[in-house]
Each structure stands twice: as structure tokens, then as C-alpha cells.
DSSP file (Angstrom, degrees, kcal/mol; ACC not computed):
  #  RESIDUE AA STRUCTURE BP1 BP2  ACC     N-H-->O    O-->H-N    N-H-->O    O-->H-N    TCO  KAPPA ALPHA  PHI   PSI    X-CA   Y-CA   Z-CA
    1    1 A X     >        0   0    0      0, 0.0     4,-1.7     0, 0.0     5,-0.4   0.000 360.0 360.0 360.0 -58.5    0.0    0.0    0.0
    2    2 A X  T  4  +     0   0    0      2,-0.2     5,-0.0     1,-0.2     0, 0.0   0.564 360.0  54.1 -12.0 -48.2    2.8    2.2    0.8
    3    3 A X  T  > S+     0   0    0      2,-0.1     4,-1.7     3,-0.1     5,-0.4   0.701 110.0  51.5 -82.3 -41.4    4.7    1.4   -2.4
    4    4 A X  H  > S+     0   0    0     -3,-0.4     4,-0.9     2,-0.2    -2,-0.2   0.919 109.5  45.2 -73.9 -43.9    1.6    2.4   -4.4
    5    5 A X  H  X S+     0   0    0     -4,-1.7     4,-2.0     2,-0.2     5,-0.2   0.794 113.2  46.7 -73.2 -37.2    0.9    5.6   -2.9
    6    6 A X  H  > S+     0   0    0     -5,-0.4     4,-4.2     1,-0.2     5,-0.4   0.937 114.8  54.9 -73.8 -52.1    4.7    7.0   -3.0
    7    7 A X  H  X S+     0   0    0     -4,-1.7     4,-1.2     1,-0.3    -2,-0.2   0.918 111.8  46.0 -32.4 -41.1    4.5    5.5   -6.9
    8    8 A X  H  X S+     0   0    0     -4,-0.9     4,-2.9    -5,-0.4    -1,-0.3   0.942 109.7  46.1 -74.4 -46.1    1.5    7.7   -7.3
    9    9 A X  H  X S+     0   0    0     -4,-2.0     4,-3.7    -5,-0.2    -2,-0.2   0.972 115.3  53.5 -72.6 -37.0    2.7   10.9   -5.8
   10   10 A X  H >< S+     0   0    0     -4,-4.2     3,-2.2     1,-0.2     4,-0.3   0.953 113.5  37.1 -63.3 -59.7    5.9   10.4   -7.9
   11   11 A X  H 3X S+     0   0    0     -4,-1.2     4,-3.4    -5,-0.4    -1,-0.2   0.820 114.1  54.4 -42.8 -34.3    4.3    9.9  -11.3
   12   12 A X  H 3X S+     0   0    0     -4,-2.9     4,-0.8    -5,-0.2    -1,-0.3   0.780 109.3  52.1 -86.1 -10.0    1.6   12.5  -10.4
   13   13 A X  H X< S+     0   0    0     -4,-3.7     3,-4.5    -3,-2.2     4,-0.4   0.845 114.6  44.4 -54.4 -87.6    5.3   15.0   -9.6
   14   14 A X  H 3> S+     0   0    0     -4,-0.3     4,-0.8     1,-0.3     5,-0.3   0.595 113.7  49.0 -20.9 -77.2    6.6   14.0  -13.4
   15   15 A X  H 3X S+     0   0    0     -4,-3.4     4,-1.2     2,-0.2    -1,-0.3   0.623 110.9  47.8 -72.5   6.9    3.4   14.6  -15.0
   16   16 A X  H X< S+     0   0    0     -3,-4.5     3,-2.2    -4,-0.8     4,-0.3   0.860 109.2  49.6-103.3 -70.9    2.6   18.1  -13.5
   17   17 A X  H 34 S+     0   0    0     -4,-0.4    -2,-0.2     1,-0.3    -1,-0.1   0.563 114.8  48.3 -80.0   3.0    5.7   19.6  -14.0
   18   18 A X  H >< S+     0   0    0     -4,-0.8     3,-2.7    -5,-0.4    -1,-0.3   0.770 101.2  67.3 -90.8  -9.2    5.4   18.3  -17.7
   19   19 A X  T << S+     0   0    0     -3,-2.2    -2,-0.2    -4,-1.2    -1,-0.2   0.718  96.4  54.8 -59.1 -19.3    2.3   19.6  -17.7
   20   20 A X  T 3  S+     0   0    0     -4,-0.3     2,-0.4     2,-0.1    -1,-0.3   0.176  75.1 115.6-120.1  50.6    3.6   22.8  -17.5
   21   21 A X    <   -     0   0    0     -3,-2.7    30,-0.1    -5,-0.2     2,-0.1  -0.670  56.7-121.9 -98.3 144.7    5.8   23.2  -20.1
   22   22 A X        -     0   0    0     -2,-0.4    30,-6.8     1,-0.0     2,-0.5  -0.309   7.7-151.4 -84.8 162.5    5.4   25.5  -22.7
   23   23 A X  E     -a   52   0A   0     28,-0.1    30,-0.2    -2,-0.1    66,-0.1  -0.797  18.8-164.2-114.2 103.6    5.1   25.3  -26.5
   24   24 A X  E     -a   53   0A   0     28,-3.2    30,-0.7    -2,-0.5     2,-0.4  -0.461  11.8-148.9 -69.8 148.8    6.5   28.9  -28.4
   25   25 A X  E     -a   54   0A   0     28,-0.2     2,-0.3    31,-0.0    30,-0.1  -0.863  19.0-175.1-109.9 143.0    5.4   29.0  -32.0
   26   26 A X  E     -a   55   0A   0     28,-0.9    30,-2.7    -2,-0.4     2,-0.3  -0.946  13.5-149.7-140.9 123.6    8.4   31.2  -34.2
   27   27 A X  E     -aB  56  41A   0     14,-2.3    14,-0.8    -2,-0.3     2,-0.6  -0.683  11.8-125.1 -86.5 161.3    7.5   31.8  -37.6
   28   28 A X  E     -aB  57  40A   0     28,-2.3    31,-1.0    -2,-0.3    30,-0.7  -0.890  38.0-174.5 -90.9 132.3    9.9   32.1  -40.6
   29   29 A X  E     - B   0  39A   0     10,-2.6    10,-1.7    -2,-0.6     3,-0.1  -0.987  37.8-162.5-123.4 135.9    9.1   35.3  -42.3
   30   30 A X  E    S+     0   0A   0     -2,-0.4     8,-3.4     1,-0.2     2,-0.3   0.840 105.9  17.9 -63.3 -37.3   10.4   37.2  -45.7
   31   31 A X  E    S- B   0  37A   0      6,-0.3    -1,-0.2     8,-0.1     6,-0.2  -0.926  89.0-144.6-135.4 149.0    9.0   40.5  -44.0
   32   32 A X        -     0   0    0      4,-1.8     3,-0.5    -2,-0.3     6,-0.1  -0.199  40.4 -92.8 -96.9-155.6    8.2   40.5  -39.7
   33   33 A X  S    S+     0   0    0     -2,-0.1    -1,-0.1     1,-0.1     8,-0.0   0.667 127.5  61.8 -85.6 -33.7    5.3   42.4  -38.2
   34   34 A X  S    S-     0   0    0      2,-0.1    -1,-0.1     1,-0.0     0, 0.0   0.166 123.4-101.8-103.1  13.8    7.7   45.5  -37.8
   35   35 A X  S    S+     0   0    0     -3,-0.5     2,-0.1     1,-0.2    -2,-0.1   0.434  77.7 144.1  90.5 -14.4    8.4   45.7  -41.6
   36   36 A X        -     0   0    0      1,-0.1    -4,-1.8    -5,-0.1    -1,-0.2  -0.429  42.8-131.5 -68.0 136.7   11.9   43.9  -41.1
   37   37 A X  E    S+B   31   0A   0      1,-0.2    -6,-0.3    -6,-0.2    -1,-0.1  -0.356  75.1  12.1 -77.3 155.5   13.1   41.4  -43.8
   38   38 A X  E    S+     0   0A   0     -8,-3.4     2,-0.4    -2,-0.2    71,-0.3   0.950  89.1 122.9  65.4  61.6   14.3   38.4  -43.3
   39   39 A X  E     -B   29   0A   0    -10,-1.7   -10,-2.6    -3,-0.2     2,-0.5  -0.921  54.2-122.4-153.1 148.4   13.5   37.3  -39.6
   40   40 A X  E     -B   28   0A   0     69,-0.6     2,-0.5    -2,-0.4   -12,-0.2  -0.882  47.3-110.8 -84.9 138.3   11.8   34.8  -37.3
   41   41 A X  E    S+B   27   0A   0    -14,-0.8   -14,-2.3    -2,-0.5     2,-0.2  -0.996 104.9  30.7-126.1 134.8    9.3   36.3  -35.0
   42   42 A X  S    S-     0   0    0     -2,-0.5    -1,-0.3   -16,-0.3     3,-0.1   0.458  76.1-173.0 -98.2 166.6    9.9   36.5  -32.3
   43   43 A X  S    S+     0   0    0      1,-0.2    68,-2.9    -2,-0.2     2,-0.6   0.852  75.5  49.2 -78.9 -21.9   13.6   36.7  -32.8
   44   44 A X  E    S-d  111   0B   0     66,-0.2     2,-0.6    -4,-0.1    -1,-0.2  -0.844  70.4-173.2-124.3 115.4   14.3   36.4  -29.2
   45   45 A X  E     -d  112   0B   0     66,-2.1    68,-1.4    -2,-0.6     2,-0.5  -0.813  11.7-157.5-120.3 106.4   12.5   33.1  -26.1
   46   46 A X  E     +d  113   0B   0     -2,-0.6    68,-0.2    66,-0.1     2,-0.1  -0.645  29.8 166.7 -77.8 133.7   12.8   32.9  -22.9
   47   47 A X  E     -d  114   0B   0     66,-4.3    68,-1.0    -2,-0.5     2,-0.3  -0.349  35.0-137.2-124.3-140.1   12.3   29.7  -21.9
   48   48 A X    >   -     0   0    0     66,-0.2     3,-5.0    -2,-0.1     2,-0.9  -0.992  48.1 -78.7-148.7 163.8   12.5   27.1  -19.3
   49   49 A X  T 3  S+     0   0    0     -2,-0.3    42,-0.3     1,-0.2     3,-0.1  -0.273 121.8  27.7 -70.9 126.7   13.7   23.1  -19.6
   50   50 A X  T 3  S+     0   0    0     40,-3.2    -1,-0.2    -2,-0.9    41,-0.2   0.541  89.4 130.8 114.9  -0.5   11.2   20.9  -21.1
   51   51 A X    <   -     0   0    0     -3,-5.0    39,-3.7    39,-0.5    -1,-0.5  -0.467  51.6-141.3 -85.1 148.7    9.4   24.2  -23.3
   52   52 A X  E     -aC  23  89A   0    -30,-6.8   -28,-3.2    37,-0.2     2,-0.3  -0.893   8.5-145.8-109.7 146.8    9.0   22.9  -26.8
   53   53 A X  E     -aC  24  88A   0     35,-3.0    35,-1.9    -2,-0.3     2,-0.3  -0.916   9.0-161.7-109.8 171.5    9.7   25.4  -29.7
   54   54 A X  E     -aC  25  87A   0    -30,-0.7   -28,-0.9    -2,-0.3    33,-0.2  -0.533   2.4-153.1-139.1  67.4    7.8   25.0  -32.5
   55   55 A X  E     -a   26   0A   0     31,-1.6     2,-0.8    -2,-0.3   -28,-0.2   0.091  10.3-151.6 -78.3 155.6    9.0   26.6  -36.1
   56   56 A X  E     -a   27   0A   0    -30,-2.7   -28,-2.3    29,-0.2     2,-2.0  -0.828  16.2-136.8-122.6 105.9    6.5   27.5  -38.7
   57   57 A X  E     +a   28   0A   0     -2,-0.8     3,-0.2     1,-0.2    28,-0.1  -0.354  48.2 156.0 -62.4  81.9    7.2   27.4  -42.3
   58   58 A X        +     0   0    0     -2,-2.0     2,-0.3   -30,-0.7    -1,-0.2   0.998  64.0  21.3 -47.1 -88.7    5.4   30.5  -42.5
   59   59 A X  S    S-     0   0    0    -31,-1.0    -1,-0.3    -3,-0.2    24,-0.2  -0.891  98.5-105.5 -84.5 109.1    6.9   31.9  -45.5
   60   60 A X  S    S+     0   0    0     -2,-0.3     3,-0.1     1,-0.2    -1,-0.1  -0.120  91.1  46.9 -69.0 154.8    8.6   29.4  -47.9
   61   61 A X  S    S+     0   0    0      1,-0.3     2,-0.3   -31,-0.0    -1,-0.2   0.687  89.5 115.0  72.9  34.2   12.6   29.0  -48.3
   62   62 A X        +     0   0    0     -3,-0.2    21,-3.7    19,-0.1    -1,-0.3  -0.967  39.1 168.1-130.0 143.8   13.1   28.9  -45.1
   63   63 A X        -     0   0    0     -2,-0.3     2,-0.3    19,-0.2    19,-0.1  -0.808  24.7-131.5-131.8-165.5   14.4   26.4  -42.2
   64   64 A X        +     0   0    0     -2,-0.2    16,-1.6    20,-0.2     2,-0.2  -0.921  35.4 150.8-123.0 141.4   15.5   26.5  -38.4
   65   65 A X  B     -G   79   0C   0     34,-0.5    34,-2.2    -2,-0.3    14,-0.2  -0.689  50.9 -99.6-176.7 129.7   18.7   24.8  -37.4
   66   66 A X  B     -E   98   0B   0     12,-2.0    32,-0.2    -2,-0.2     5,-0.1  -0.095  43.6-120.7 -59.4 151.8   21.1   25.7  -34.4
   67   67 A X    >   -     0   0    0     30,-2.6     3,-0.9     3,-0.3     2,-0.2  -0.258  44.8 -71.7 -76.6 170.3   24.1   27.7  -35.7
   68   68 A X  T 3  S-     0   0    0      1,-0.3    -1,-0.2     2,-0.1    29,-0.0  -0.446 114.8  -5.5 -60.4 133.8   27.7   26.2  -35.1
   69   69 A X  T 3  S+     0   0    0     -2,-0.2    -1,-0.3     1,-0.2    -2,-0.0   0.933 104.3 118.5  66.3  28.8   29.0   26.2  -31.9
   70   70 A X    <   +     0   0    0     -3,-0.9    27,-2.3    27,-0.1    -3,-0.3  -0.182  51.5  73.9-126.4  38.4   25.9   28.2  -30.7
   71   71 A X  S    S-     0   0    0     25,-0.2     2,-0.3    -5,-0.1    25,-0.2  -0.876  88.5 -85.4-138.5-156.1   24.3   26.0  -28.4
   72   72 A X    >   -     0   0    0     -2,-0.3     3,-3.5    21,-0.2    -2,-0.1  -0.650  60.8 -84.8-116.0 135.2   25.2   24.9  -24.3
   73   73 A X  T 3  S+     0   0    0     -2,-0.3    -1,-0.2     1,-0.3     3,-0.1  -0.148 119.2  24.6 -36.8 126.8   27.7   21.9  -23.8
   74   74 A X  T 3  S+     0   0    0      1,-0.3    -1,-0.3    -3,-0.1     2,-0.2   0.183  93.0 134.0  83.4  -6.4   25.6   18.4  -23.9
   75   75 A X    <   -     0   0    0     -3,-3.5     2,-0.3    18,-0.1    -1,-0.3  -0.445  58.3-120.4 -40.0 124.1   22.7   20.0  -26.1
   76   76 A X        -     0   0    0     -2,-0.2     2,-0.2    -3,-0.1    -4,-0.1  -0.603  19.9-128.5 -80.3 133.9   21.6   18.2  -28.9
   77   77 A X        -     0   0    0     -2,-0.3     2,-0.3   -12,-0.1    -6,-0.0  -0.562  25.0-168.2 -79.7 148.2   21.8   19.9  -32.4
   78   78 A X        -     0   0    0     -2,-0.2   -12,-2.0    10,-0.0     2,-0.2  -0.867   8.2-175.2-132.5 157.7   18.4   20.1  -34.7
   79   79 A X  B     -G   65   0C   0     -2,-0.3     2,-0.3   -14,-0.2   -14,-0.3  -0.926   9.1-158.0-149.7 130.7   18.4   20.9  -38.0
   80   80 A X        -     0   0    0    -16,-1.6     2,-0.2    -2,-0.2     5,-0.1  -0.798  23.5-120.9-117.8 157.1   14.8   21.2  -39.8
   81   81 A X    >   -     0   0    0     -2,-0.3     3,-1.4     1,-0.1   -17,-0.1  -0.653  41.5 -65.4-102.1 159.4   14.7   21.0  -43.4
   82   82 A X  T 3  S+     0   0    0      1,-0.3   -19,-0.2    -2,-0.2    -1,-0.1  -0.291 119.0   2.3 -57.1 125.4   13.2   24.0  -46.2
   83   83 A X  T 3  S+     0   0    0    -21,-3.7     2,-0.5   -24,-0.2    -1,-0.3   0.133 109.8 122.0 100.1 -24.2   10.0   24.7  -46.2
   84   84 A X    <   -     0   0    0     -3,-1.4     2,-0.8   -22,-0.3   -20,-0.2  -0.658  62.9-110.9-106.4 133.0    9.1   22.3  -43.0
   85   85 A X        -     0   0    0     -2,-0.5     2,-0.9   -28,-0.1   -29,-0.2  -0.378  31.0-153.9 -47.5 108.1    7.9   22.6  -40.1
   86   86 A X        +     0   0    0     -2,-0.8   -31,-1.6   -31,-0.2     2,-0.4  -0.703  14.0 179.9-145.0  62.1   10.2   22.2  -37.3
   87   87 A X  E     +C   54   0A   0     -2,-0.9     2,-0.4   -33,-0.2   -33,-0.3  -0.739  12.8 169.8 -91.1 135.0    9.5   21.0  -33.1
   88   88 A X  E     -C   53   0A   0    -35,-1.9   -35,-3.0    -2,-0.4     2,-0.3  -0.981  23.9-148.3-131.7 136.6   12.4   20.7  -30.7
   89   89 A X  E     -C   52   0A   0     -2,-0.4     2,-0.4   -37,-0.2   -37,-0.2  -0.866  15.4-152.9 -97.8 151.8   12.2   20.3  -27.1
   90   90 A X        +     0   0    0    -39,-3.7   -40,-3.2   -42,-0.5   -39,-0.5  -0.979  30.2 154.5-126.9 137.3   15.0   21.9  -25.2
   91   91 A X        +     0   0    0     -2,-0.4     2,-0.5   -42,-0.3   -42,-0.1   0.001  48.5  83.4-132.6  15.4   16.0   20.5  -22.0
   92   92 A X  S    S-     0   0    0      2,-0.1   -20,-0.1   -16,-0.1   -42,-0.1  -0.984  81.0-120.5-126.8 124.2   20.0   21.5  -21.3
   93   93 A X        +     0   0    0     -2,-0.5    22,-0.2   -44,-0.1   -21,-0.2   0.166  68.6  52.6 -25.4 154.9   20.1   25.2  -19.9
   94   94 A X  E    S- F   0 114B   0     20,-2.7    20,-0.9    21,-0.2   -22,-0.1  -0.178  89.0 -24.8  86.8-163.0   21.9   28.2  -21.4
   95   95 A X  E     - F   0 113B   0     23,-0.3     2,-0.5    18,-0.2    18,-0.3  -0.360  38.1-160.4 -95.9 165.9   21.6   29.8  -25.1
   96   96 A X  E     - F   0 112B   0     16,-4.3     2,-0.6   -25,-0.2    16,-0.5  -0.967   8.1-151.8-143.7 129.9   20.8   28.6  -28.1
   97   97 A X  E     - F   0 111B   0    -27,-2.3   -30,-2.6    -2,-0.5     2,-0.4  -0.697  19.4-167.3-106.3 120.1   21.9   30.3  -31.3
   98   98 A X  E     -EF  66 110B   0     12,-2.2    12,-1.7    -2,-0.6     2,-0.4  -0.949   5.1-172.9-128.7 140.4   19.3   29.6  -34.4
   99   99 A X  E     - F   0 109B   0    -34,-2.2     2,-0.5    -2,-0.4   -34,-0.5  -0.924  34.5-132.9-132.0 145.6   20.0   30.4  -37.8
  100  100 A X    >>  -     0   0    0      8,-1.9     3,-2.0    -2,-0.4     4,-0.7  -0.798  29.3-154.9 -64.3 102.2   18.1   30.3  -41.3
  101  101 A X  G >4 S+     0   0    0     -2,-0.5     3,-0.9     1,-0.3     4,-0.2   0.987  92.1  42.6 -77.7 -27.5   21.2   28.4  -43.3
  102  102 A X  G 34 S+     0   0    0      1,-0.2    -1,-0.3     2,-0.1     3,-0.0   0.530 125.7  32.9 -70.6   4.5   19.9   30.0  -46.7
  103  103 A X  G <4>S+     0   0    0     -3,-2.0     5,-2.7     5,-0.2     3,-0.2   0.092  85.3 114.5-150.7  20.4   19.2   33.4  -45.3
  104  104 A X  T <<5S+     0   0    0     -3,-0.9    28,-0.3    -4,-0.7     3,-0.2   0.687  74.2  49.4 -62.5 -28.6   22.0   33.6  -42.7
  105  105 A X  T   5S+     0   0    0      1,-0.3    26,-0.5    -4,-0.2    -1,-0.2   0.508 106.4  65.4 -96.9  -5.7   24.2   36.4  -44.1
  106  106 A X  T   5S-     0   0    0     -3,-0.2    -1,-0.3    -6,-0.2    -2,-0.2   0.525 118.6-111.5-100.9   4.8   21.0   38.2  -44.3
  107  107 A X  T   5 +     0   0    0      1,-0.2     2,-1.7    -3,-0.2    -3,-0.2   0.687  64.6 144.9 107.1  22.9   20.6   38.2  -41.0
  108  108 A X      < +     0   0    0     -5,-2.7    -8,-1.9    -8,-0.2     2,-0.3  -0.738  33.5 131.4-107.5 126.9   17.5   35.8  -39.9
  109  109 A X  E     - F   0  99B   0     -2,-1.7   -69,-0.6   -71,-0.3     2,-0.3  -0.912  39.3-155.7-146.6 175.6   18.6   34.4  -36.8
  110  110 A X  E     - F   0  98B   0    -12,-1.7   -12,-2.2    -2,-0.3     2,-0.3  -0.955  11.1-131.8-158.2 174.9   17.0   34.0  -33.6
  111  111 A X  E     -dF  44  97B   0    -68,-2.9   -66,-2.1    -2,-0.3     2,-0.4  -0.899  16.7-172.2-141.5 143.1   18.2   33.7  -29.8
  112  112 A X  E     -dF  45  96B   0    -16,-0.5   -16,-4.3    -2,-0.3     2,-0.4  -0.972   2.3-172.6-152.6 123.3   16.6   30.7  -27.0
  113  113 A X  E     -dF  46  95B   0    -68,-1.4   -66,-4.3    -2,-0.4     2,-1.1  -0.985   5.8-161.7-119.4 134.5   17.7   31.3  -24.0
  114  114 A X  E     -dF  47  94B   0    -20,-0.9   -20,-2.7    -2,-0.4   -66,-0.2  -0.868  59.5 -14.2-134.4 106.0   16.6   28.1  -21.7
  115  115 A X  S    S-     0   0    0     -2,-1.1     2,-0.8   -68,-1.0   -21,-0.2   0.047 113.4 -33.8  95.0 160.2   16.6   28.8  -18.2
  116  116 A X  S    S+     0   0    0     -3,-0.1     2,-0.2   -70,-0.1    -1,-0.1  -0.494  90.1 151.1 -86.0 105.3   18.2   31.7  -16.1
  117  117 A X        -     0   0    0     -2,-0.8     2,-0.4   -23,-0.0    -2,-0.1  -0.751  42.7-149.5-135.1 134.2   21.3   32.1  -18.4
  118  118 A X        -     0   0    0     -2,-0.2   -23,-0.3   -23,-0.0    22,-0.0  -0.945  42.7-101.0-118.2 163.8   24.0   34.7  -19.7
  119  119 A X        -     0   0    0     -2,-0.4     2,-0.1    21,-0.2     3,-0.1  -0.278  39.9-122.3 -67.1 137.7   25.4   34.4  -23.0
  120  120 A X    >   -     0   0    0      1,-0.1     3,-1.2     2,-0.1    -1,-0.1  -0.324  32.9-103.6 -82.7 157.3   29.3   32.7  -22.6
  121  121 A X  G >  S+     0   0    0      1,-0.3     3,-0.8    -2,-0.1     4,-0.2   0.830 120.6  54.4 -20.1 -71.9   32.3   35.1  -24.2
  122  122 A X  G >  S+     0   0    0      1,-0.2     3,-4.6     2,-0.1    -1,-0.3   0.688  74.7 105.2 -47.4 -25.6   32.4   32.7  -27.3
  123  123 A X  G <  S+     0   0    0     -3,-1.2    -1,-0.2     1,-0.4    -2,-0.1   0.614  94.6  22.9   9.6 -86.4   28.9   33.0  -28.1
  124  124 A X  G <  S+     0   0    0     -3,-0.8    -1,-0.4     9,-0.0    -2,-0.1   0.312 103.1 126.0 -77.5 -13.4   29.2   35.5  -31.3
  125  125 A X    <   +     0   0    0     -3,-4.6     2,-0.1    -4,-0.2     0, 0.0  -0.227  60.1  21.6 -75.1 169.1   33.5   34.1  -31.9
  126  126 A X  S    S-     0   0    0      2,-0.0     2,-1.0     1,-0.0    -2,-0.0  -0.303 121.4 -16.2  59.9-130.5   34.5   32.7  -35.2
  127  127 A X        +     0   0    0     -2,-0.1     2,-0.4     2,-0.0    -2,-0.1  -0.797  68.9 150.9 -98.2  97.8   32.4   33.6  -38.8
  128  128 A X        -     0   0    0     -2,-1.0   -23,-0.1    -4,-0.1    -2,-0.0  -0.988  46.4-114.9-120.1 123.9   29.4   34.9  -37.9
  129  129 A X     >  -     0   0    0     -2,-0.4     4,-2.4   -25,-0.2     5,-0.2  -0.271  20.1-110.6 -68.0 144.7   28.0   37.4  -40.6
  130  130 A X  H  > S+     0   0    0      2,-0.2     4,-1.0     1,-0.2     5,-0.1   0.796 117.7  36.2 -27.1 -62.3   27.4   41.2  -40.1
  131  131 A X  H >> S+     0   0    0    -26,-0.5     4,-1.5     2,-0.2     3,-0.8   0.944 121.4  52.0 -61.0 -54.2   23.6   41.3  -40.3
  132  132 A X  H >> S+     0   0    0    -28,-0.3     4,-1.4     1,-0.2     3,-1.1   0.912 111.9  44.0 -34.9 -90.3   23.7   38.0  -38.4
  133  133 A X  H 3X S+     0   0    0     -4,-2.4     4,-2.0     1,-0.3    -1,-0.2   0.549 105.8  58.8 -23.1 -42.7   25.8   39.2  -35.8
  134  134 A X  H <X S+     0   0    0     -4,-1.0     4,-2.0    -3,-0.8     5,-0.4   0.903 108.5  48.1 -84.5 -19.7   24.2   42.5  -35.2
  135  135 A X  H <X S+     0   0    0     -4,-1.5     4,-3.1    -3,-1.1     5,-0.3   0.994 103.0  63.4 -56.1 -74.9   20.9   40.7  -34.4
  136  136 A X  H  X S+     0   0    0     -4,-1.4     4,-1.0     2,-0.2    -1,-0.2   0.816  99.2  47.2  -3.9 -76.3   22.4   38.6  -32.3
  137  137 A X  H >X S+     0   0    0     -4,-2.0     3,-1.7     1,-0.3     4,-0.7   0.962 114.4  48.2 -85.6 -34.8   23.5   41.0  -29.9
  138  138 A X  H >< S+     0   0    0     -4,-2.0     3,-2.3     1,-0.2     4,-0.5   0.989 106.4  56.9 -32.7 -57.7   20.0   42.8  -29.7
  139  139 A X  H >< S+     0   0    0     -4,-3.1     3,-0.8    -5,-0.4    -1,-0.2   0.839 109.1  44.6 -63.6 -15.3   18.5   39.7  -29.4
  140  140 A X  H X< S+     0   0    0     -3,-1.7     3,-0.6    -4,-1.0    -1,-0.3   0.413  90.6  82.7-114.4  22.1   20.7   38.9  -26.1
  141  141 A X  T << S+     0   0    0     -3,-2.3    -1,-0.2    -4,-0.7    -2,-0.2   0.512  78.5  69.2 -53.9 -13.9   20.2   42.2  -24.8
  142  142 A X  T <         0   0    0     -3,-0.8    -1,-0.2    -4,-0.5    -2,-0.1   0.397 360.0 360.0 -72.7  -4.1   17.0   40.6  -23.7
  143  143 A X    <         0   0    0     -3,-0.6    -1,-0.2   -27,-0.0    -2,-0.1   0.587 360.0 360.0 -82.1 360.0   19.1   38.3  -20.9
């Protein structure tokens, strides 16, 4: 009787705290809401571990896929293919750098910050493009 009742409280722990994880919708856009080209909205999520995001082939020629070297030590990389829709759940803390790979130098990126995080030095280091790059650091002005 014992065994059943601690069995109980644990399962009913797990499923309420997945129960309250979130799902963000990000579309891919040729134009945002604010007139910008080339962007995900929203560019910038806070989340928490165990939120799903959820990319939305909005606008066609577009995918989602973590940039190099832009996500947190023991994170798994996704890569979504053009034109498709796109779900990752993120469960390892810290930032996660997402890039459009056909529309990268034009600057659609987006920033996931998962859990209460600041961006590490290297973050923005190596070949990151101009437009890319200044987006970026707007978008982690939000930490």
C-alpha cells in the first residue's frame, strides 16, 4: 500500500511539471510584423527546460537549425529541413543560437535562452556574418 501511494505521488510529480511546459510558436518570415526582412518572429525566447519550440514554415525558403557552436555543452543539435515545419524540445540550460542556413548572411537568426542564463564570451566568436551578428546581440540584450 505504501509502495503504491509513494508510486502515485511520484508519477503525479513528473506529470505536473510536464504539464507545465510550454510550446513557443516562431515563424519564418520574408517581411516581420515590424516591416523587417528576413527574420523569425519572435527573434528572441525565454524559456524554461522541457518548453517545446515549434518553427512554422510561414513563409517558404526557409528552415531552423542551431548555428555552429551556438548551443550549451551536452545539447543536442536540430536541424529542420526547407520549407518544414520544425519541433524541438530543449531541456539543457543556457543559449541557443538559431539560424536560417539560406538566409543567414541576411541576418534571420534568432536567440533561446533556456533557463536563467547569460550568453558565454564565445557565443558570437569565429564567422558569424554582419547582419547576423548584429541581431544577435540585440536579441541577447534581452538576458
Amino acid at each position: 500500500m505504501i509502495r503504491t501511494i509513494a508510486t502515485t505521488l511520484a508519477f503525479s510529480a513528473l506529470m505536473g511539471s510536464a504539464a507545465f511546459a510550454e510550446t513557443f510558436e516562431v515563424q519564418m518570415l520574408n517581411k516581420g510584423s515590424d516591416g523587417e526582412r528576413m527574420v523569425f518572429e519572435p527573434a528572441f525566447v525565454q524559456a524554461n527546460p522541457g518548453d517545446t519550440i515549434k518553427f512554422i514554415a510561414t513563409d517558404k525558403g526557409h528552415n531552423a537549425e542551431v548555428g555552429k557552436d551556438m548551443l550549451p555543452d551536452g545539447a543536442d543539435a536540430f536541424k529542420g529541413k526547407i520549407n518544414e515545419e520544425i519541433e524541438v524540445t530543449l531541456d539543457v540550460e543556457g543559449i541557443y543560437g538559431v539560424i536560417c542556413k539560406p538566409h543567414y548572411a541576411m541576418g534571420i537568426v534568432m536567440t533561446i535562452a533556456v533557463g536563467d542564463v547569460t550568453a558565454p564570451d564565445s557565443f558570437l566568436e569565429g564567422r558569424v556574418p554582419k547582419r547576423a551578428k548584429k541581431r544577435f546581440e540585440t536579441e541577447l540584450g534581452n538576458l
